[in-house]
TIFIPA-691809 format. One record per residue (C-alpha): residue in one letter; x, y, z. Coordinates in steps of 0.5 Angstrom, whole numbers, padded with zeros to 4 digits, always signed. Layout:
% residues N
AXYZ/...
This chain:
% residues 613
X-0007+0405+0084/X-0001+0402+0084/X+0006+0403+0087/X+0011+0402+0081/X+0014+0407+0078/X+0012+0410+0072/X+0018+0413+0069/X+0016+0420+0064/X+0019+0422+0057/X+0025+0428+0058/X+0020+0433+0054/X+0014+0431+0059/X+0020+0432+0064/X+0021+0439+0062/X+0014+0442+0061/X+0013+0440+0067/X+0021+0444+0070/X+0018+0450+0065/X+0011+0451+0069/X+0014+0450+0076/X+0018+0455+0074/X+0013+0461+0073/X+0010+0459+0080/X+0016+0460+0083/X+0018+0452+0084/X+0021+0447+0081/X+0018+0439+0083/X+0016+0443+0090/X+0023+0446+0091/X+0022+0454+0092/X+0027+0458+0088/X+0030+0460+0095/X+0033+0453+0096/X+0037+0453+0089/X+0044+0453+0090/X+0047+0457+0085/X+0054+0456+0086/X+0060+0462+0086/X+0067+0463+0085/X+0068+0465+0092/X+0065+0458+0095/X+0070+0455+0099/X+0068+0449+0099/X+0069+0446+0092/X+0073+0441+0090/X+0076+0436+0086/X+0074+0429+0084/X+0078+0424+0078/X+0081+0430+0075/X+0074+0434+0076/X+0071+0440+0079/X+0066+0439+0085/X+0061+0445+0086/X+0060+0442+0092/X+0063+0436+0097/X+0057+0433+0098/X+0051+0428+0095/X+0046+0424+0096/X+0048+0416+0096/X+0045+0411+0092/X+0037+0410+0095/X+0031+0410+0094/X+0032+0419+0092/X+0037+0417+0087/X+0033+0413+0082/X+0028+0418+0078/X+0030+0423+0073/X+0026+0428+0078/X+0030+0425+0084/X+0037+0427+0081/X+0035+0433+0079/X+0032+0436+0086/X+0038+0433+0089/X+0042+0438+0084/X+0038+0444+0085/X+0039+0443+0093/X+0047+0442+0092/X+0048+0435+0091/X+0054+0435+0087/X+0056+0427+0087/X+0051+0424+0085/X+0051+0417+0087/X+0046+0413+0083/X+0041+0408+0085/X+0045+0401+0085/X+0043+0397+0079/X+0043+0389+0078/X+0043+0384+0073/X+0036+0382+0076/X+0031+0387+0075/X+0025+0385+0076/X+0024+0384+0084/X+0018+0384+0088/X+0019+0389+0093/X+0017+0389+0101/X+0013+0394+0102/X+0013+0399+0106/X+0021+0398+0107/X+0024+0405+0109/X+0021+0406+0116/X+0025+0414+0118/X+0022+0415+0124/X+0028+0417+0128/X+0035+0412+0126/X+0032+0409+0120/X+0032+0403+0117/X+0030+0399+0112/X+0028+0392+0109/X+0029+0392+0101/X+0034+0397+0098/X+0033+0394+0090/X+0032+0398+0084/X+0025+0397+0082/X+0026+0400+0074/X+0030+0394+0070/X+0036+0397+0067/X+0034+0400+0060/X+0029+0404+0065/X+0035+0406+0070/X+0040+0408+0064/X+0034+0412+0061/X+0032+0416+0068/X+0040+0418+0068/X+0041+0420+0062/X+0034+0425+0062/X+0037+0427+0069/X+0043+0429+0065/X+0041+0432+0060/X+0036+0436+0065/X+0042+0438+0070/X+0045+0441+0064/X+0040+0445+0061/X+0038+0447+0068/X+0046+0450+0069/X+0045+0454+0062/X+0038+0456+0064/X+0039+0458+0071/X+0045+0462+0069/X+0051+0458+0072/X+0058+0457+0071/X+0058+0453+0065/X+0065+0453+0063/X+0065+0445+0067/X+0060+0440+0069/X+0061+0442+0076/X+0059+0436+0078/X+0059+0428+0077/X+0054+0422+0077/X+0058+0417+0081/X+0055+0409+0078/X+0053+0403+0083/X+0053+0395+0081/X+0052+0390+0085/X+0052+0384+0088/X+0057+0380+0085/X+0061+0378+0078/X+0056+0373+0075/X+0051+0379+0075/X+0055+0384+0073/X+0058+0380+0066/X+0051+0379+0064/X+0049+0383+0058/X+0044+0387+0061/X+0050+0390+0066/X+0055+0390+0060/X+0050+0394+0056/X+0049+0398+0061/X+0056+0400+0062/X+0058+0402+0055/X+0051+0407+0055/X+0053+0409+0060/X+0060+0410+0057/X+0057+0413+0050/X+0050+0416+0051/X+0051+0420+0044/X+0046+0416+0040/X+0040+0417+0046/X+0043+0424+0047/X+0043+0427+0041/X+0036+0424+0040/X+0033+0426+0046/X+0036+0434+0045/X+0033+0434+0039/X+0027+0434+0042/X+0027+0439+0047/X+0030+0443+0041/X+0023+0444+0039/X+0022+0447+0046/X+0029+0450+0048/X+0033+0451+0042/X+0039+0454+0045/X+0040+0447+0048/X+0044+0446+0041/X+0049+0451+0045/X+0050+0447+0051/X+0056+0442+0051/X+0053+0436+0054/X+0058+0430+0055/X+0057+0424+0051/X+0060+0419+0058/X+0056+0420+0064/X+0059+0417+0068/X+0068+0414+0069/X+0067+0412+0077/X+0063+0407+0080/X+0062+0404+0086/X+0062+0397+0089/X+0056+0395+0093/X+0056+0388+0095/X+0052+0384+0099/X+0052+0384+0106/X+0056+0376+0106/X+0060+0377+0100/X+0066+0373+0100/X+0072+0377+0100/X+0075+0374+0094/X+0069+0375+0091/X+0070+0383+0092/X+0076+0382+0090/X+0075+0380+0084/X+0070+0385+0082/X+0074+0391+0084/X+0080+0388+0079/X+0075+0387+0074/X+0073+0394+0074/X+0079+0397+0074/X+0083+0392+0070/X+0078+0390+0065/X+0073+0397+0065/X+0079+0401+0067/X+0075+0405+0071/X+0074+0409+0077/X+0073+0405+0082/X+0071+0405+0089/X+0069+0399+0094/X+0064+0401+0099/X+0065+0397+0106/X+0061+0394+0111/X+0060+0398+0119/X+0062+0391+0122/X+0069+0391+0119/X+0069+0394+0127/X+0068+0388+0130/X+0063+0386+0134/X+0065+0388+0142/X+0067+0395+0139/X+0060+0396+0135/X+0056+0393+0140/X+0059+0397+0146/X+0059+0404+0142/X+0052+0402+0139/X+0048+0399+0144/X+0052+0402+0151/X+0054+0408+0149/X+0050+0410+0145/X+0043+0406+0148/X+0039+0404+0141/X+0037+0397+0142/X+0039+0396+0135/X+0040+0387+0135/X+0046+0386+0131/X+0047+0379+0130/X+0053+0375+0131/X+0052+0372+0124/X+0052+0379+0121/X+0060+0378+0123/X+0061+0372+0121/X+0058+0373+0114/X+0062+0380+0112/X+0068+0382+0111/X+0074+0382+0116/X+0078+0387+0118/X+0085+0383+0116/X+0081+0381+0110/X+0079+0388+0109/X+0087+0391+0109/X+0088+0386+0103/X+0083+0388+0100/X+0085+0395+0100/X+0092+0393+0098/X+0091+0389+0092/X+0086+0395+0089/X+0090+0400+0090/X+0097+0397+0087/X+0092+0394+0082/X+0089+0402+0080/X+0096+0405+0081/X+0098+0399+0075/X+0092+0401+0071/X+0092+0409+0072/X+0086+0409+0075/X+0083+0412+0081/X+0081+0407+0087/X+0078+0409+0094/X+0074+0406+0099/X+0067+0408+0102/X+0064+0408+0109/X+0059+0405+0110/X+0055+0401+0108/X+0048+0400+0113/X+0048+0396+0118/X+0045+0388+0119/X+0041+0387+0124/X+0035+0383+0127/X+0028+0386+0124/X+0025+0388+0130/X+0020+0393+0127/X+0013+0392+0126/X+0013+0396+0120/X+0016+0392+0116/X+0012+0385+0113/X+0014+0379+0117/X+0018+0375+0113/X+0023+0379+0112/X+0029+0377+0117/X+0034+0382+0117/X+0033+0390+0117/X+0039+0395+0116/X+0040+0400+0118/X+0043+0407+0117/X+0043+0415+0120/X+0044+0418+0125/X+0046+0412+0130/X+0050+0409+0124/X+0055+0415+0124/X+0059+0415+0131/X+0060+0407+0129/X+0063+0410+0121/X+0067+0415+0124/X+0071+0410+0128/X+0072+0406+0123/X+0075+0412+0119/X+0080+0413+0126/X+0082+0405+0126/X+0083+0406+0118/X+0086+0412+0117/X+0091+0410+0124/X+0092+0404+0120/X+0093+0406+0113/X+0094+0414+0114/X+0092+0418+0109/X+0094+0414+0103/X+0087+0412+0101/X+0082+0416+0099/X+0075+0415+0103/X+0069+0418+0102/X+0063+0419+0108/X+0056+0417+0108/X+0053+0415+0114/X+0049+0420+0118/X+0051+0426+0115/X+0048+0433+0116/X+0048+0440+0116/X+0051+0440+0124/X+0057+0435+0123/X+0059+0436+0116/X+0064+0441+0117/X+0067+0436+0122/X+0066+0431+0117/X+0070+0434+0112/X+0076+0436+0117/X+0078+0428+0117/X+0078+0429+0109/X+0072+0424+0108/X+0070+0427+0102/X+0065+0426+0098/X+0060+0426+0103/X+0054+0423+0101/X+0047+0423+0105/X+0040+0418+0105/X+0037+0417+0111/X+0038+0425+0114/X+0033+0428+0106/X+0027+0422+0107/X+0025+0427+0113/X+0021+0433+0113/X+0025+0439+0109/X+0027+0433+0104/X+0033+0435+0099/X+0031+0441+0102/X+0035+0441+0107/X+0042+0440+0103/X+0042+0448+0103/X+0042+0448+0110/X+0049+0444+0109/X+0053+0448+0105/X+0050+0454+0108/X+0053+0452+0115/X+0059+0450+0113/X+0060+0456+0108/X+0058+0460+0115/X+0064+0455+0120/X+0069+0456+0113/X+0069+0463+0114/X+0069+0464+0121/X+0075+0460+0120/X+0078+0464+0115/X+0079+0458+0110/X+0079+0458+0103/X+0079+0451+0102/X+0077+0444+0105/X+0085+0443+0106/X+0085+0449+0110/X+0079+0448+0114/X+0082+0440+0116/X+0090+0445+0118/X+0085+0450+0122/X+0081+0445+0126/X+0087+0441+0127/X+0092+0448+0129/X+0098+0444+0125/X+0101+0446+0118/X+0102+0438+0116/X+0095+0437+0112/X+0096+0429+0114/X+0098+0430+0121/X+0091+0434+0122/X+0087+0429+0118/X+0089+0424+0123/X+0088+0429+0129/X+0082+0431+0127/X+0079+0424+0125/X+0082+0421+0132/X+0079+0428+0135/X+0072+0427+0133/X+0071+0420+0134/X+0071+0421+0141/X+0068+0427+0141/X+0062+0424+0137/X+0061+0419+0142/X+0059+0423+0148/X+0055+0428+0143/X+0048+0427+0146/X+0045+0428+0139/X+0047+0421+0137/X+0044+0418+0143/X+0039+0415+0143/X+0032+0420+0146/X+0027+0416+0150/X+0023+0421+0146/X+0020+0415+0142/X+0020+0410+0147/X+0013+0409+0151/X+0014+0412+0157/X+0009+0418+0160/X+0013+0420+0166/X+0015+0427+0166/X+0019+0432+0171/X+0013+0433+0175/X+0014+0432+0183/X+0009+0425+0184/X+0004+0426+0190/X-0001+0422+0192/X-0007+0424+0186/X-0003+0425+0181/X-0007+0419+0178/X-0012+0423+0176/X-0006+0430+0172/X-0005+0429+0165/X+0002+0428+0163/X+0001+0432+0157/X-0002+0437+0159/X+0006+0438+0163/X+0009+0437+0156/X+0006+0442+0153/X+0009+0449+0153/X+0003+0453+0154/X+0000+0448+0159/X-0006+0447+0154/X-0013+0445+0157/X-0011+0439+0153/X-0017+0434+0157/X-0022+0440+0157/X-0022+0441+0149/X-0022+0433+0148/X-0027+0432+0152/X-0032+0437+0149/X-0029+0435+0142/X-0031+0427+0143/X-0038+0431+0146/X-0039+0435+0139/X-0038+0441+0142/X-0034+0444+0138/X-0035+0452+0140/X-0033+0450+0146/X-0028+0446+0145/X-0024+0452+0141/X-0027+0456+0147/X-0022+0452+0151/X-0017+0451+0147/X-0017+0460+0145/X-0015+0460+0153/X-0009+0458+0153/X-0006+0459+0145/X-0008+0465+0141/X-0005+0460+0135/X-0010+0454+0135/X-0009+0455+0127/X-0002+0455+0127/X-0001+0450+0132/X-0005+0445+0129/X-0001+0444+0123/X+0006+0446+0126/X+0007+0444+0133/X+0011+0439+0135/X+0006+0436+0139/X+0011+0433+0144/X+0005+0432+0148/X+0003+0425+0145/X+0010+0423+0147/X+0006+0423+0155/X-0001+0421+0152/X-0004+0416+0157/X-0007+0412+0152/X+0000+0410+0150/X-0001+0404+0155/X-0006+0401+0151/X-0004+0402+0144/X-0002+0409+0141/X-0002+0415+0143/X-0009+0420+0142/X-0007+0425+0136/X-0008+0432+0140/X-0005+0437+0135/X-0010+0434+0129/X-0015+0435+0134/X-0013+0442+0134/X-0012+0442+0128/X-0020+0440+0127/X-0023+0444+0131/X-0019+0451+0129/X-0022+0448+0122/X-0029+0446+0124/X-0030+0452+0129/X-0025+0457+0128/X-0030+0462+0125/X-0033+0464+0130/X-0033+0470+0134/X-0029+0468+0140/X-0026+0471+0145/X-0029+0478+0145/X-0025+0484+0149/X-0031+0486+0154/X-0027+0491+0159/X-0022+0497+0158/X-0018+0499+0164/X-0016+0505+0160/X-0008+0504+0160/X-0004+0503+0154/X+0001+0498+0152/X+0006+0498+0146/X+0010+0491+0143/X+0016+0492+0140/X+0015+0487+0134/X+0009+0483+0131/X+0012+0475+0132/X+0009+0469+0134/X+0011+0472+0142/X+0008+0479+0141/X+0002+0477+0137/X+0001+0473+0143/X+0003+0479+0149/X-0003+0483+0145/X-0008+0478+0145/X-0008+0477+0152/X-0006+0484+0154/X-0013+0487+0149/X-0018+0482+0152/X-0015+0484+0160/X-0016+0491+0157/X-0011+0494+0154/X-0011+0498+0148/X-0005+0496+0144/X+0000+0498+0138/X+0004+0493+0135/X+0010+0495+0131/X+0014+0491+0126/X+0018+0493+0121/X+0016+0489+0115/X+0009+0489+0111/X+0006+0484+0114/X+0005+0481+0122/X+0008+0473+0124/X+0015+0473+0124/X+0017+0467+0125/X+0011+0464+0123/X+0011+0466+0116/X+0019+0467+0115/X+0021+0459+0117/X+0016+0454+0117/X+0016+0452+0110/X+0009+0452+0106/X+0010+0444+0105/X+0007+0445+0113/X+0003+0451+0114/X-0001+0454+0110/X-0001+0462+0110/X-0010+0461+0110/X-0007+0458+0117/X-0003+0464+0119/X-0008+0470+0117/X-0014+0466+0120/X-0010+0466+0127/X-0008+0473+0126/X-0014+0477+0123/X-0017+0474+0130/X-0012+0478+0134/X-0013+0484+0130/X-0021+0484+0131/X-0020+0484+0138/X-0019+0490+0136/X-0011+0491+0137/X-0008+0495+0132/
């Protein structure tokens, strides 16, 4: 076992592509969650002179480093593909583990972990791919359509180093490696011939320096770029250009995460006059050299390593998501109030699919997320994005991105509205409780329950579970290995032991006693053992008949549930539903990934062989 990555040749690549497909997937994404761009979408954009099939992308990260990451990205809608940062110094032992997304995430290291020539290698299969995947999945073809966006750090020493050098003219000029790699999977998919590939991956780039960088250092970076490379350039700058009373009140007072920002992240990074300077140099500069420049916020935030995920001698964590996302946006406000809409900004800090529309209406574009796919639903969830957005947009009545900032705003000058908008919901976001920090990860076993005076011996759970599970009982005969008689107890309550024991939620362990000692029991696993273990069994069986009937609109979670219950009281019971199979919810919305139709049919034939029809 190793955890370095092991980068595959581009027609391995495809074969693997070619057969998901016949199975309905490609790299685990269903067919469903492709996104097939249209002439009607309203959210499309224009960056450097190009068409964006979507606003959105994912950050330079850890999903952005593979071939296969890129591509699975693409399928789900990115279409500003930021590429995992790249360094002279590409030989790095990585901390490990270094992402911890529980809830906010941060993270210790962010290195590239390919050296140089692996990474050009990675973009140009993912380049090639996206593009014979835009032909095989019948898209529009007459444009890209989309954009891998560069990223180089960490400072000019490093990037005039040959390696970086080389790195830039490939990226440039891919036409050698190109054509070599198509004629590969020529022998696979001919009409690949057909398909207009560009030999120049990549005119844009994004700065990402270190937290620290001296602002002459960034300055004389950024005008390299533009000056010498004569390319698009965007520098990335740092949540702490705030200032430390401002962050620190929204951060940890009204927001309520203990993040521990030190002083010394203040001191080392950018400042806010300097930051203005900066901007000013750049953009004369790009003006000058007919190029594009903007600016991007932000980066993740440094602060103190208080997690024991991370190994100890790293000092310092850094922090992006959700709780990152109200201090960037009044960032934007404090930028856009001072500079107006004069330069361009593009967004990446704790976007998803609730507050995009929000996001774009302040003309913060692209948007780039990292922190919000490293959970459950992964690339996944960017369908849900532009499917919401596309939802709002046509509610509104907007054809355009542009349209949508003049709606929110109710004015007709597209400047005013941008800074309307973005003063409006840099406010409104800070009293939005869902970027408040939840006790719900905290230790902390009281619930709303009245205390009296034996409540010492009432679990906790038993009041945080929605079914008011027997939860002691089944853990009880479970530790005593009597298994029947745990799912016994567990059927009481909960015609779902299957379901529920993959896809609970199980907020139950967030009041589990044994907290106060160490971590909680894991009762939905519990469940779950016990459904598997004991779940073939003959329990319950209907010995009564009270000769009345009941009829249940719909064979969903809560009418499977009403039959179960109303046959073993002695009803005799019909389920109407109008599609082929039972389960609702169960079987439209809970992606396979984390429950198992096995799971599904085990709790439903249950219910039928009670005798309900």
């Amino acid at each position: 076992m190793s955890d370095k990555f092991s980068p595959i040749g581009i027609k391995k690549l495809f074969n693997i592509v070619l057969e998901n497909q016949k199975q309905g997937h490609i790299f685990g994404i269903p067919s469903e969650l492709f996104f097939k761009p249209a002439q009607t979408d309203r959210f499309a954009m224009t960056r450097h002179g190009n068409k964006l099939e979507s606003p959105i992308g994912v950050a330079a990260g850890p999903h952005s480093q593979m071939a296969q990451n890129i591509i699975s990205a693409w399928l789900c809608g990115a279409r500003y593909l930021e590429l995992k940062t790249i360094q002279t110094l590409d030989e790095l032992d990585v901390s490990k583990p270094c992402i911890d997304m529980q809830d906010e995430g941060y993270n210790c290291e962010w290195s590239q972990e390919l050296k140089i020539h692996e990474s050009f290698d990675e973009y140009l299969n993912a380049w090639i791919m996206i593009h014979v995947l835009k032909h095989k999945l019948t898209h529009d073809v007459s444009s890209t359509g989309m954009m891998f966006n560069m990223s180089v750090g960490y400072n000019m020493e490093g990037i005039l180093k040959p390696n970086v050098q080389w790195f830039f003219e490939k990226m440039k000029n891919c036409k050698a490696e190109k054509d070599q790699k198509v004629e590969e999977l020529a022998e696979i998919y001919p009409m690949i011939r057909e398909i207009k590939i560009p030999d120049c991956i990549s005119d844009n780039i994004t700065l990402s320096t270190m937290h620290g960088c001296p602002p002459e250092e960034i300055e004389k970076i950024g005008l390299y770029l533009i000056r010498e490379k004569k390319i698009n350039t965007t520098i990335k700058l740092n949540p702490t250009l705030l200032g430390a009373e401002k962050l620190r009140k929204i951060l940890n007072t009204t927001l309520g995460f203990k993040t521990n920002v030190p002083d010394l992240a203040f001191e080392h990074d950018l400042k806010y006059p300097d930051a203005l300077k900066i901007i000013a140099s750049l953009d004369k500069a790009a003006k000058e050299n007919n190029v594009f420049f903007g600016i991007k916020l932000t980066n993740t935030l440094e602060s103190v390593n208080i997690k024991n995920v991370f190994p100890e001698n790293e000092k310092m964590m850094y922090m992006s998501g959700r709780a990152l996302h109200p201090v960037s946006i009044n960032l934007a406000k404090k930028l856009r109030t001072e500079l107006g809409n004069s330069i361009d900004i593009s967004f990446s800090a704790g976007a998803d699919c609730f507050n995009i529309s929000d996001v774009l209406s302040c003309d913060l574009r692209p948007i780039t997320v990292c922190s919000d796919i490293l959970k459950p639903g992964g690339y996944g969830r960017l369908f849900q994005y532009l499917e919401i957005l596309n939802k709002e947009m046509e509610m509104l009545d907007c054809n355009s991105i542009e349209t949508l900032a003049l709606k929110k705003a109710g004015i007709s000058q597209f400047d005013e509205a941008v800074l309307k908008n973005t003063t409006n919901y840099a406010s409104v976001v800070l009293e939005n409780s869902a970027f408040h920090k939840n006790p719900f990860f905290e230790p902390n076993i009281k619930t709303k329950t009245k205390l009296n005076a034996f409540d010492c011996i009432h679990a906790p759970c038993v009041d945080t579970c929605p079914t008011n599970q027997d939860i002691p009982d089944y853990l009880f005969h479970t530790a005593n290995k009597d298994f029947d008689k745990a799912f016994e107890t567990i059927l009481l309550k909960n015609p779902f032991p299957n379901v529920l024991g993959m896809a609970c939620d199980h907020l139950c362990q967030t009041k589990c006693t044994r907290t106060n000692y160490d971590s909680s029991i894991l009762i939905r696993e519990v469940k779950r053992f016990i459904s598997e273990t004991a779940g073939n069994s003959d329990l319950p069986k209907s010995t009564t008949n009270n000769g009345l009937q009941a009829a249940i609109i719909g064979g969903g979670p809560s009418g499977l549930s009403c039959a179960y219950y109303l046959k073993l009281a002695g009803f005799e019971v019909n389920v109407y539903e109008t599609k082929d199979i039972p389960g609702g919810m169960i079987s439209d919305a809970i992606p396979s990934f984390r429950l198992s139709e096995k799971s599904i049919r085990k709790d439903i034939d249950r219910i039928v062989s009670l005798g309900v029809k």
